[in-house]
C-alpha angles and dihedrals in degrees: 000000000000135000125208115196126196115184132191126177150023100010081199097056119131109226129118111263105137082051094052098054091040084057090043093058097048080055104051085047091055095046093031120025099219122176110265093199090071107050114138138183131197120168134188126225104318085012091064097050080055087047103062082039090067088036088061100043114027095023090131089074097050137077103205139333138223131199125201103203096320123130141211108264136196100270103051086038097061093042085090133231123357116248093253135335114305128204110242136201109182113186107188132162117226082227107043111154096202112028091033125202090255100026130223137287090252111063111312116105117207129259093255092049092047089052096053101043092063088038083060092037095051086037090229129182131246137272124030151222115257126178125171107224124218116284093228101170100034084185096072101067109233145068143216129253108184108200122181142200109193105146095079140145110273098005091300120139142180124223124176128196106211106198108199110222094354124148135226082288135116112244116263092002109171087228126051101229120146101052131252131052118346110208110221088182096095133021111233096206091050093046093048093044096053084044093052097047089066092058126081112174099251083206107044085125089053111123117237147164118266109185132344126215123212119191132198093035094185115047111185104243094228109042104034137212158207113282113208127195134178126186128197110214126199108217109165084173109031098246120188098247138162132221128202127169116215110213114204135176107224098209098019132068079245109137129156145152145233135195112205121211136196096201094107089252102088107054085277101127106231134349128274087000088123089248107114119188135180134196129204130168110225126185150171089034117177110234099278144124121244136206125209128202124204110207118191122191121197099198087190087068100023085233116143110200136190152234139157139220131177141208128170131198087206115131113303099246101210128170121282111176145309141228131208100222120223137049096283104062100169118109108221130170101277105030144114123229133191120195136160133206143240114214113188120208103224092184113111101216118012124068118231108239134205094010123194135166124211118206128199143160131211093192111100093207081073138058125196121208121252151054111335087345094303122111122193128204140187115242090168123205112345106197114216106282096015137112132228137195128196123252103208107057124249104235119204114180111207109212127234089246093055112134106234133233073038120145111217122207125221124196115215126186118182127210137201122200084352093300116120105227103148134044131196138153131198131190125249092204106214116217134210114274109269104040099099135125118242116245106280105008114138132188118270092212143015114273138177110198142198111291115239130259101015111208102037149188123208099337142029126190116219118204127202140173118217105195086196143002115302149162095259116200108175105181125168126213142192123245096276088047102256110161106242101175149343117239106176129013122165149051112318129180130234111292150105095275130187135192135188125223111198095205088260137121135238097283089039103264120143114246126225123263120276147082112335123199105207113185142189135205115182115163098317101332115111119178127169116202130180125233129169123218112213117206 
């Protein structure tokens, strides 16, 4: 079995990809029982790079790897050493354009210190074996240098096919794509094949963790809370292993450990049923994200593998309110709406890096844009105590068929560093047909109206006109006018607006039923209104 993997974007990204194909691997065994002795990866350009990721870092699931014109970069070089030797094939053009024979000052390494990174690494022996192939197309401007280390640690090996004069291409391809000389002299596919079919994975019994599960993901600083983590380990031969968890505080001197248990005890569901948890109470945290490492032994082997889990006691970043953007701001069956939110950072002292918010809907009258009915939008860095608005607008389009006077519930995780730590949802009420504003009509005067639906569970919309621009400050109270959280605070400009509360306070805890103040300033308007909350 073979993986190619071709890979575009942020290097640095931090979304799970060693851990999806890991996934991917553990599904294709379960519908179709392929042999995981003979799993194999070979990756082009970005792809390779990919590819000697997963090399380094999954390289127990795999038989053997091959990289087109993609290097070793900073961050797989500095992930450490790979798990045990890996056979190599490395295909590179002396004139790559992209991925260029000595890298580049950012991140690439260069072809000699990516070769000599995996001969260390496979700890093999000089000199080598070179042979010149047969130029068999002398139009194509290149030829071929095999040259071949075969005298490696555990049967591994590492062969490199040196294309004089090639370009960032695949050998043979039927397209000329990256620019430069394509060598017709070997066929990539064919030399990578015949590489692959040598090679069986020595390990393919060793136990391993498969996934680990962190809850809660966000832990209040100051009050503290139960971590909870579950792991799911892979053992075909029922290996004796043991698993530990490293906790680490990423910008505090914060460390400490976890040994996880299957004995039904730990979190862990039932005994000997391969699943081991662990529970720990932690408190008086400093703001601060922190990084866990599963480690899972298998004492039969002596191999120690890796996974990795994450919590943070920033913020939390919770909703504030959002805004349908353009002059027409009522939702009616048929329309398309565009609206952005604004995420607030309740923390006191850390920033919130890196933040996204990921937007779904479970009601089928309404289809958010987007990949698989998610969309996903940039918020940046929220300082503690500050707001944030999106700049690309979210888009919902409201069907024809959609019933009308219908809340409609949107569901809304949000992500930092790629890492999804907080939840929310909020509601797009959709109005009869008929009740609209024309383009370009604006208020005449300021208004607070009624808040829909009143009563409400879990979740009220407020409306407002703003004739002109203002400083808008829309705060609700309880009934002895303690002030229970902030909706809106800045400068907004003319317009009908609208904002949800979700029944919530200011750190995002539900309140309790009753009688609700919400009240708006904007310039020197000032209006109270009453709204009840039914649990």
């Amino acid at each position: 079995m073979e993986f190619r993997t071709y890979c575009y974007g942020n290097i640095n990204t931090t979304v799970n990809d060693v851990g999806f194909i890991s996934a991917l691997i553990d599904t294709l065994k379960v519908h179709y029982d392929i042999d995981l002795s003979r799993v194999y990866c070979c990756g082009y350009s970005l792809g390779g790079e990919m590819t000697y990721r997963l090399a380094i870092e999954l390289g127990y699931r795999f038989a053997a790897v091959a990289s087109v014109t993609g290097l070793i970069n900073d961050v797989s070089g500095n992930l450490g050493d790979p798990i045990r030797p890996i056979p190599i094939l490395h295909i590179h053009g002396t004139a790559d354009t992209y991925e260029t024979w000595n890298g580049d000052s950012k991140n690439l390494w260069t072809v000699p210190e990516t070769i000599d990174f995996w001969l260390e690494k496979n700890d093999c022996a000089l000199p080598a074996d070179t042979v010149s192939l047969p130029d068999l197309d002398p139009t194509d401007g290149c030829t071929v240098e095999k040259i071949s280390y075969n005298n490696c640690s555990e049967n591994s090996s590492f062969i490199f096919y040196k294309i004089q004069g090639g370009g960032h291409h695949w050998p043979d391809a039927a397209f000329n794509w990256g620019g430069g000389n394509l060598n017709r002299d070997i066929n990539a596919n064919v030399e990578i094949w015949n590489f692959f079919q040598n090679y069986q994975n020595p390990l393919v019994n060793l136990a391993y963790g498969k996934s680990l599960e962190v809850y809660p993901k966000y832990i209040p600083p100051q009050q503290g809370d139960t971590l909870k983590l579950s792991a799911q380990i892979i053992n075909p031969e029922n290996h004796q292993v043991t698993v530990h968890a490293l906790i680490q505080g990423r910008n505090s001197p914060f460390i400490d450990s976890l040994q996880l248990f299957d004995d039904g005890l730990h979190n862990d569901s039932l005994a000997s049923d391969n699943i081991f948890g662990g529970i720990k109470w932690f408190d008086e945290f400093d703001e601060d994200y922190f990084d866990i490492s599963l480690r899972t032994t298998d004492l039969d082997e002596s191999i120690t593998t890796y996974n990795e889990g994450h919590f943070t006691t920033i913020g939390p970043v919770v909703f504030n309110y959002f805004t349908i953007i353009g002059s027409d701001t009522i939702a009616n069956p048929g329309d398309r709406i565009y609206f952005k939110l604004t995420l607030t950072n309740n923390g006191s002292t850390t920033t919130a890096n890196g933040i996204t918010g990921s937007v779904s809907v479970d009601d089928t009258c309404v289809v958010i844009s987007g990949s698989s009915g998610i969309s996903i939008r940039s918020f940046g860095d929220i300082e503690a105590g500050e707001s944030a608005t999106n700049q690309v607008n979210y888009s919902l389009y409201i069907n024809d068929t959609c019933l009308p006077d219908n809340d409609v519930v949107l569901h809304l995780s949000i992500a930092s560093e790629g890492h999804y730590f907080w939840s929310d949802s909020f509601t797009v009420h959709v109005y009869p047909l008929g009740i609209a504003w024309e383009e370009g009509v604006l208020p005449e005067v300021y208004t607070l109206n009624q808040n829909y639906p009143n009563p409400f569970n879990p979740t009220t919309t407020l409306r407002y006109d703003l004739p002109e621009q203002a400083h808008v400050t829309l705060t609700i109270y309880d009934i002895l006018g303690r002030q229970i959280t902030t909706l809106v605070q800045g400068i907004q400009e003319p317009g009908f607006k609208s904002v949800v509360w979700d029944g919530k306070n200011d750190v995002g805890e539900p309140v309790s039923a009753g009688v609700y103040l919400y009240q708006i300033r904007a310039g020197e308007y000032v209006q109270t209104r009453k709204m009840i909350l039914l649990r």
